[in-house]
LUMZA-697856 format. One record per residue: residue in three letters; chain; x, y, z of N, C-alpha, C, O in turn. Coordinates in pm, 1 decimal. Layout:
<nodes>
ALA,A,X,Y,Z,X,Y,Z,X,Y,Z,X,Y,Z
...
</nodes>
This chain:
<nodes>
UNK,A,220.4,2517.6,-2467.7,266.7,2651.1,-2492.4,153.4,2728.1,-2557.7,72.9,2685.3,-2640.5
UNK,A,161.1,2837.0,-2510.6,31.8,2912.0,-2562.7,105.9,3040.3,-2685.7,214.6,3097.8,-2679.2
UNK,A,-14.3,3051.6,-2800.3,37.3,3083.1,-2942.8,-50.6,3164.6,-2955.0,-170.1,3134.9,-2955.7
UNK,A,9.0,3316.2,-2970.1,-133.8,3444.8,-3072.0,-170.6,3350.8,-3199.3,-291.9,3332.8,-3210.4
UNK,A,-114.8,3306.8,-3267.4,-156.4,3306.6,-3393.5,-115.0,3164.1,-3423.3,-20.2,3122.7,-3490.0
UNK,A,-224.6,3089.0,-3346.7,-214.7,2965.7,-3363.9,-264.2,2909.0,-3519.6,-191.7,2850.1,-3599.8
UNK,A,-356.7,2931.8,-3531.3,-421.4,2908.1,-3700.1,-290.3,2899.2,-3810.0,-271.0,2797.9,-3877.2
UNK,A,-212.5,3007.5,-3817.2,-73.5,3089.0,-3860.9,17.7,2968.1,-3869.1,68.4,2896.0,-3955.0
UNK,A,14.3,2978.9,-3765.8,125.6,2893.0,-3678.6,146.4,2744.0,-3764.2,241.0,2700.6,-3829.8
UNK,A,-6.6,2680.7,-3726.2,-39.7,2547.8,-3788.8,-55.3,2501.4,-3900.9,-29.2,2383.0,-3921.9
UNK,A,-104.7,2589.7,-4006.2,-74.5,2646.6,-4132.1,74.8,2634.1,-4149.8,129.1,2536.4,-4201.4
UNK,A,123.1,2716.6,-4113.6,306.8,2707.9,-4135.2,381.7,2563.7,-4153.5,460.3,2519.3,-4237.2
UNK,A,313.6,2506.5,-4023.7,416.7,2395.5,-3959.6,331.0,2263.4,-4090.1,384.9,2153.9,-4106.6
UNK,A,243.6,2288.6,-4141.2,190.3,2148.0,-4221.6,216.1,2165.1,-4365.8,211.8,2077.4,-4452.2
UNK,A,245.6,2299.1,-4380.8,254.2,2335.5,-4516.6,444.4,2266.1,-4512.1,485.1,2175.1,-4584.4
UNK,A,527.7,2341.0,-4408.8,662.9,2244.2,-4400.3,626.4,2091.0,-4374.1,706.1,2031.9,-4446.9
UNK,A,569.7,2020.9,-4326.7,530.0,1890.0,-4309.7,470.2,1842.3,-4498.8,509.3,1757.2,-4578.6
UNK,A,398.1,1913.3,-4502.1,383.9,1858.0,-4640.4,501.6,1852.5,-4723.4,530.3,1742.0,-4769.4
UNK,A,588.2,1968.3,-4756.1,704.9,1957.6,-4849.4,836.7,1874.7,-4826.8,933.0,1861.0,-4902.2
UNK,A,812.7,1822.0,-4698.4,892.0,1719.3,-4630.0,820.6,1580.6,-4672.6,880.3,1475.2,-4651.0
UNK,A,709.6,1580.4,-4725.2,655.4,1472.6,-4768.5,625.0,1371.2,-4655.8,629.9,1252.3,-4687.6
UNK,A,594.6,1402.7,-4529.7,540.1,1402.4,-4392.5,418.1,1381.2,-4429.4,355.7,1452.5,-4507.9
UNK,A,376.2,1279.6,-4373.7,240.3,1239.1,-4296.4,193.9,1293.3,-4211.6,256.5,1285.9,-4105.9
UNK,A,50.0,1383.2,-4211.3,12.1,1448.8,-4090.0,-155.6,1279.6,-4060.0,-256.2,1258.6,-4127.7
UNK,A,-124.1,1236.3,-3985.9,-194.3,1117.4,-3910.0,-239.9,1150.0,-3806.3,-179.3,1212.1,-3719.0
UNK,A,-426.8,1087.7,-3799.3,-463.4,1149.0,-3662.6,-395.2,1132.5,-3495.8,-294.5,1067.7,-3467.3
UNK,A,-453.8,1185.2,-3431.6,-389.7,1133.3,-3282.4,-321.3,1025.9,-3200.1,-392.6,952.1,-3132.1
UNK,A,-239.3,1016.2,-3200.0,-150.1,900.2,-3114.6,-118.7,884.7,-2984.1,-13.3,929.3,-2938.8
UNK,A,-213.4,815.4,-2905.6,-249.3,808.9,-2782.0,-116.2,673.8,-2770.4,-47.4,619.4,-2856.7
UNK,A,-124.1,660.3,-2642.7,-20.9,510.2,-2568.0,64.7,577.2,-2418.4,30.5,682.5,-2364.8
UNK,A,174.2,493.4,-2372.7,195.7,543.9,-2279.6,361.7,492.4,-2335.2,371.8,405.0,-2421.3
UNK,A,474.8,553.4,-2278.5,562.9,566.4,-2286.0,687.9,639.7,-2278.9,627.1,722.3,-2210.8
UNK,A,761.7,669.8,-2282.7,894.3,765.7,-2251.3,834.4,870.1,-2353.5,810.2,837.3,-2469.6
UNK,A,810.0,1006.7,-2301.6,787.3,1117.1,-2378.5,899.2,1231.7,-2347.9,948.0,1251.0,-2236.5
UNK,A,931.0,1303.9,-2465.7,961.8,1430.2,-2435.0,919.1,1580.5,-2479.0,918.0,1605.5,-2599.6
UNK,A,894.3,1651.7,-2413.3,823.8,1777.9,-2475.2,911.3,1861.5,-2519.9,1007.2,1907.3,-2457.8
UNK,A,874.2,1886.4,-2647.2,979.1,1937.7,-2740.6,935.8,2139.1,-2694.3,972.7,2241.0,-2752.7
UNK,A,832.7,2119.4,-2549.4,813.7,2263.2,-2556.6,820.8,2301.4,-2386.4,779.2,2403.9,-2332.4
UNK,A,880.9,2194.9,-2329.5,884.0,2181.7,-2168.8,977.1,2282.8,-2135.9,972.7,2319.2,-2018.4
UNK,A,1051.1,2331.6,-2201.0,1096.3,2493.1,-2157.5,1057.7,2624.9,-2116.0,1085.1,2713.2,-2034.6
UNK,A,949.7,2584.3,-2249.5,870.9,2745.6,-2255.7,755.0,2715.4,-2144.5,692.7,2613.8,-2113.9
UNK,A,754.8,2872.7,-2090.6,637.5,2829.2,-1952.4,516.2,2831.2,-2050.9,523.1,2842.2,-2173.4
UNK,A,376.5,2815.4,-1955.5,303.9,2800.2,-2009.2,175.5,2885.3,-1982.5,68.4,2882.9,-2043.2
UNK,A,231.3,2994.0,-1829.6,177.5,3042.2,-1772.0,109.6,3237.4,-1888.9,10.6,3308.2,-1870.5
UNK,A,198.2,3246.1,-1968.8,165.6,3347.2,-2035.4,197.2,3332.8,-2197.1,300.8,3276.9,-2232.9
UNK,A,125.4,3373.4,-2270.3,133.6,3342.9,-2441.1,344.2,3362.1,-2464.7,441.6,3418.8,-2415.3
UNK,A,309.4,3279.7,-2560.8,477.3,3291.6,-2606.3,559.9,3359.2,-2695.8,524.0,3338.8,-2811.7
UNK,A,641.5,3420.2,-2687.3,661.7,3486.3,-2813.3,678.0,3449.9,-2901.0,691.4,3328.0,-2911.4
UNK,A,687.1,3540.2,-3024.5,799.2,3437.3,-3133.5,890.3,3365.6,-3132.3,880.0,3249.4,-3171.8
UNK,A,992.7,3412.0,-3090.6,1130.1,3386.7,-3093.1,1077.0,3237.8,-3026.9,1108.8,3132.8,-3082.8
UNK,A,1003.7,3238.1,-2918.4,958.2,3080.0,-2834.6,900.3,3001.9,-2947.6,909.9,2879.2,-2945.5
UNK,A,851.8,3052.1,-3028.2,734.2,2942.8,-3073.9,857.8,2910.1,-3168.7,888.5,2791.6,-3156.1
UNK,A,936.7,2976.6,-3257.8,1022.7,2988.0,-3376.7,1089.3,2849.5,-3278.6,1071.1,2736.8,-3324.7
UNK,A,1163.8,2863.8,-3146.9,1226.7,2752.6,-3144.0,1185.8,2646.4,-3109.4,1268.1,2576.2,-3050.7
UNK,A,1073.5,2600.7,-3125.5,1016.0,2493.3,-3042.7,976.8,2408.5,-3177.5,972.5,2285.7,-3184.4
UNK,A,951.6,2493.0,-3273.8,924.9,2462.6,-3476.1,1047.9,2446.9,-3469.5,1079.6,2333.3,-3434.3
UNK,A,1154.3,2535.5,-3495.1,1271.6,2447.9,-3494.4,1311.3,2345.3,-3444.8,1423.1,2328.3,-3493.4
UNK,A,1285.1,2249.6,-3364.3,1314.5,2150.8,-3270.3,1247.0,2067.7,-3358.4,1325.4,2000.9,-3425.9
UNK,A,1131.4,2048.1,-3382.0,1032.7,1986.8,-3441.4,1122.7,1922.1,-3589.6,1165.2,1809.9,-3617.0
UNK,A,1124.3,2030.6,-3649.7,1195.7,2035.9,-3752.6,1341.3,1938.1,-3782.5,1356.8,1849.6,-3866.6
UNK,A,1433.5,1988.8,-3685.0,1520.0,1944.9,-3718.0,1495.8,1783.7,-3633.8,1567.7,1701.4,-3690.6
UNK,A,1420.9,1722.4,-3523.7,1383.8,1604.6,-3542.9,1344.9,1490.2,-3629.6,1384.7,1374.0,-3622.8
UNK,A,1252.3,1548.4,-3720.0,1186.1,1550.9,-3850.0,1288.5,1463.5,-3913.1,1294.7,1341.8,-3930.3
UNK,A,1401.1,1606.0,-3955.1,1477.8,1580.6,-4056.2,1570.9,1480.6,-3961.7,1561.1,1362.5,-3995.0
UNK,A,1635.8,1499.9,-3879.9,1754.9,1395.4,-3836.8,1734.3,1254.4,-3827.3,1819.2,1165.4,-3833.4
UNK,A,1581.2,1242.9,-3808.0,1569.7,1101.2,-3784.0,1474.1,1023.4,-3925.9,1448.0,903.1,-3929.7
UNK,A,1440.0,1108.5,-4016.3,1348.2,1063.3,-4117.9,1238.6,1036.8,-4156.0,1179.4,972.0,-4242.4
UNK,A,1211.3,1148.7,-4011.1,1041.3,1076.1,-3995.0,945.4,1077.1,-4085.3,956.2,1178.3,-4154.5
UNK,A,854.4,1009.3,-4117.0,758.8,1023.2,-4247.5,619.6,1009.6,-4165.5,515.8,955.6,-4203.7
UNK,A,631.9,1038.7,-4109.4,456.7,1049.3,-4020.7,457.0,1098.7,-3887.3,528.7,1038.7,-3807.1
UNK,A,354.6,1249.8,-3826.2,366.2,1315.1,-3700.6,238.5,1227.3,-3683.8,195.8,1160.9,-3778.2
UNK,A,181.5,1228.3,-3567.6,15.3,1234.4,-3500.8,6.7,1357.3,-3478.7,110.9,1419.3,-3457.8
UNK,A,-97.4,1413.1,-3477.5,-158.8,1545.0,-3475.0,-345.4,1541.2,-3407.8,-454.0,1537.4,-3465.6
UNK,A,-300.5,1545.1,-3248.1,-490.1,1563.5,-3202.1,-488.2,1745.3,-3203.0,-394.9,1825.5,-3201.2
UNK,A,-612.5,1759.4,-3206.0,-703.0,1884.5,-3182.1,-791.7,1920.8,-3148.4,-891.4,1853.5,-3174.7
UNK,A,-803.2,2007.4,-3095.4,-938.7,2057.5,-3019.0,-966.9,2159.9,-3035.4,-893.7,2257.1,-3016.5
UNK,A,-1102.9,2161.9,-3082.5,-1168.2,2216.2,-3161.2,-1311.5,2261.4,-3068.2,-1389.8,2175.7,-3027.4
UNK,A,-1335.1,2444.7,-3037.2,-1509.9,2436.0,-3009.0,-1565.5,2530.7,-3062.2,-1528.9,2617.9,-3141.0
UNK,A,-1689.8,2498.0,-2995.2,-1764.8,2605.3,-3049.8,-1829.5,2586.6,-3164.8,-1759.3,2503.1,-3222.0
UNK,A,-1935.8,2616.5,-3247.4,-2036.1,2615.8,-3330.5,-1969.1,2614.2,-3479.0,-2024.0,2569.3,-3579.6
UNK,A,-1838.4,2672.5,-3472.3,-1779.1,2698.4,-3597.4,-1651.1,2604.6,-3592.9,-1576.3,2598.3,-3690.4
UNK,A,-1629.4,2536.3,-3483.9,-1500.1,2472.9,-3467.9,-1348.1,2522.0,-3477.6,-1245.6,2482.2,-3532.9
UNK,A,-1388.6,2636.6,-3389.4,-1248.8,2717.6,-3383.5,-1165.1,2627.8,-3303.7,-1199.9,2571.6,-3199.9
UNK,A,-972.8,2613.9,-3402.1,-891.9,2542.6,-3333.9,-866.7,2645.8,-3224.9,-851.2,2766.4,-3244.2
UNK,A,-864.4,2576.1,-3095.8,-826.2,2577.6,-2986.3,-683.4,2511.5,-2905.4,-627.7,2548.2,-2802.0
UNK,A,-659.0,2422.8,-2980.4,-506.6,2347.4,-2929.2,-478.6,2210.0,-3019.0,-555.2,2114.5,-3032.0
UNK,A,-383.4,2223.0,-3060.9,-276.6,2095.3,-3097.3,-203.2,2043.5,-3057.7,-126.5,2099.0,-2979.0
UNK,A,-190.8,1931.8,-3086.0,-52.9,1853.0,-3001.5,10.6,1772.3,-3114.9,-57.4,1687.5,-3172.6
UNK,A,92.3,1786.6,-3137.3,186.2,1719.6,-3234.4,281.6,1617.7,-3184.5,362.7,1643.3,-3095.5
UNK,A,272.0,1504.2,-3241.0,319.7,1352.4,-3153.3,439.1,1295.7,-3291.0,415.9,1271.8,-3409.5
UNK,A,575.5,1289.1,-3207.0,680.0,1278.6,-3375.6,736.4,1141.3,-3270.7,794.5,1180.9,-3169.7
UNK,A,725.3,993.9,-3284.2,780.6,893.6,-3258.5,916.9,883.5,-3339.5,921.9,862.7,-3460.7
UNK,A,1069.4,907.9,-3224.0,1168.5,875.7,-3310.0,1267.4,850.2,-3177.1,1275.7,930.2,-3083.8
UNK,A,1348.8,709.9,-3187.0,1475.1,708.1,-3114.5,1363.7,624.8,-3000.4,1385.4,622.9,-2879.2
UNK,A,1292.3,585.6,-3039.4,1229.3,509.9,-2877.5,1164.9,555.1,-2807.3,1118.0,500.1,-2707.7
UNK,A,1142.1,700.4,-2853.7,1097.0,828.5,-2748.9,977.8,879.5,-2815.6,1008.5,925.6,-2925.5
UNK,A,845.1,889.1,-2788.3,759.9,1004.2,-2816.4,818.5,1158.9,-2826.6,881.0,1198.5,-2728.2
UNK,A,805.6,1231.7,-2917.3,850.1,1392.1,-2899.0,727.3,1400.1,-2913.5,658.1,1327.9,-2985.4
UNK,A,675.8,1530.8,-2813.7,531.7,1631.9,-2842.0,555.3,1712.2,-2841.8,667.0,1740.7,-2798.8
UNK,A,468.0,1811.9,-2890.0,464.6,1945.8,-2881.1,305.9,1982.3,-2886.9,226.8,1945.0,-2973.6
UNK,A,281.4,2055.4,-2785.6,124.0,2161.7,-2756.1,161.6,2227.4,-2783.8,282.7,2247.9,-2774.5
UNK,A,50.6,2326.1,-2852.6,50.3,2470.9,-2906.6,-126.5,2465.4,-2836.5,-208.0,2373.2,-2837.0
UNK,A,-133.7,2580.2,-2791.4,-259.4,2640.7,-2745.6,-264.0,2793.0,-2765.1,-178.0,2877.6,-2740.5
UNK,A,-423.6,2808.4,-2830.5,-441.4,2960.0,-2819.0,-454.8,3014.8,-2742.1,-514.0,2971.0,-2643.4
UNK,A,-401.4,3151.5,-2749.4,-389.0,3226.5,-2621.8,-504.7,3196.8,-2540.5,-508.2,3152.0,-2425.9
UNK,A,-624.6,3237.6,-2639.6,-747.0,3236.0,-2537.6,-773.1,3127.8,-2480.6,-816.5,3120.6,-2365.6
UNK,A,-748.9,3029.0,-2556.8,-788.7,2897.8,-2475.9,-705.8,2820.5,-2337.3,-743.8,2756.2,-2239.4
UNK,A,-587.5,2861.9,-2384.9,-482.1,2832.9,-2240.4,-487.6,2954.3,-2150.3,-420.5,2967.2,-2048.0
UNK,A,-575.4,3043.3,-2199.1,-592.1,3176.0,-2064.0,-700.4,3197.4,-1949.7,-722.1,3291.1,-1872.9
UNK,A,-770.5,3051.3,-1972.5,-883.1,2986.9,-1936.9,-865.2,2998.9,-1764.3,-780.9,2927.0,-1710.6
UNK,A,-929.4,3071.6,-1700.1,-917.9,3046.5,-1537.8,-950.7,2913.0,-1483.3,-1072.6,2900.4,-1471.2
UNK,A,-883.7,2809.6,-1446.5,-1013.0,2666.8,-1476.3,-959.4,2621.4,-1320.0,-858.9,2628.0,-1249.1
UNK,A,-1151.6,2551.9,-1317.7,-1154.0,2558.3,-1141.6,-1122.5,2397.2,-1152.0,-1207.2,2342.6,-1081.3
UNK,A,-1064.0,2330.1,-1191.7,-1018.5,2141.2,-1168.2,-1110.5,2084.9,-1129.2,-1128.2,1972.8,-1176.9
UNK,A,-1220.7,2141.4,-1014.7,-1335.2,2088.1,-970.6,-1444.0,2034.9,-1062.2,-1499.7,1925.3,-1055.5
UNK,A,-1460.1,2114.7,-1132.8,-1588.6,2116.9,-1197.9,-1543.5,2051.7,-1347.9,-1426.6,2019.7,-1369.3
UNK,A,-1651.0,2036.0,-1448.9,-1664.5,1999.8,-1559.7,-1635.4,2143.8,-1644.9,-1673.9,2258.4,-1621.6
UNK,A,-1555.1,2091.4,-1747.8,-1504.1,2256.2,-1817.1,-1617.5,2242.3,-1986.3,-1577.6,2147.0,-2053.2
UNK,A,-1696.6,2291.2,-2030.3,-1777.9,2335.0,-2114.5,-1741.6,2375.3,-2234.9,-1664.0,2470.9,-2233.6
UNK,A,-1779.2,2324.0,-2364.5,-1701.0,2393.7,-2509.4,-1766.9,2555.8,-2439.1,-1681.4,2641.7,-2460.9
UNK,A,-1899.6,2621.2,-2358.7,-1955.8,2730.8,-2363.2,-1898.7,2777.9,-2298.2,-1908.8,2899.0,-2317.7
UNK,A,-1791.2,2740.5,-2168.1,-1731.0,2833.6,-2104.9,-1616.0,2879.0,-2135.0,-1568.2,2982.0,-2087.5
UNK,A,-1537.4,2772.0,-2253.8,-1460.6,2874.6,-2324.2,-1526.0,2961.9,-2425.0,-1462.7,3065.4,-2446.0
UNK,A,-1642.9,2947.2,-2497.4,-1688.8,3033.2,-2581.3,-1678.8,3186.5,-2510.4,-1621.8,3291.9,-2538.5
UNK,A,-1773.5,3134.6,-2394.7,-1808.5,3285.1,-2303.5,-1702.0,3396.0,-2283.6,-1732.6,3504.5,-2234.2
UNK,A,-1568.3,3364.2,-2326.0,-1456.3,3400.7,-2275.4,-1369.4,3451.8,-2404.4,-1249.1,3478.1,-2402.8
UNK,A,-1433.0,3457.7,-2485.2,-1380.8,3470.9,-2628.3,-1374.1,3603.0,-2650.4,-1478.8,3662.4,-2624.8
UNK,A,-1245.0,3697.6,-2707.2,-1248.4,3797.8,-2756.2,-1354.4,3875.6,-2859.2,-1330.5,3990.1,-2897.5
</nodes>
């Protein structure tokens, strides 16, 4: 799902992860029954609030229903200054992987040819 104010956003969601006394743990790769806690929202144009509000809500009340005390959290990060570019938030509960992507606008607005090799510079080039 693509986010204006992803920085905002991620900020928000760790500062609630922290007061939940949540573990934010690096990336959690494997293979298994997943569900995307954001497979609703398209992905084809940035999301609104109200989208992003419920997809944090989902998150959330997972969190809390099942007790979780530790998300995985990868990121991607470019560019010279390491601007976040996308998260994925990984909440193991019930047998099931839950994820959730968040991508910045700019970075999920990326024209990308599948062919080729994609460049931290060709998203730079493309930067507001």
């Amino acid at each position: 799902m693509r986010c204006a104010d992803l920085v905002g956003t991620w900020d928000g969601l760790r500062g609630w992860l922290d007061e939940q006394a949540v573990l934010v743990l690096p990336r959690l790769t494997g293979i298994g029954a997943t569900s995307r806690l954001d497979g609703d929202v398209g992905c084809e144009c940035p999301a609104d609030e109200a989208d992003v509000a419920l997809v944090l809500d989902r998150l959330r009340a997972l969190v809390e229903r099942f007790g979780i005390r530790a998300v995985y959290v990868g990121q991607v990060r470019v560019g010279p200054t390491g601007q976040l570019a996308s998260i994925t938030v990984r909440a193991p509960a019930g047998g099931v992987i839950h994820e959730l992507t968040l991508a910045a606008t700019w970075y999920g607005a990326q024209d990308l040819d599948l062919d080729r090799t994609l460049f931290p510079s060709d998203i730079l080039s493309s930067l507001p």
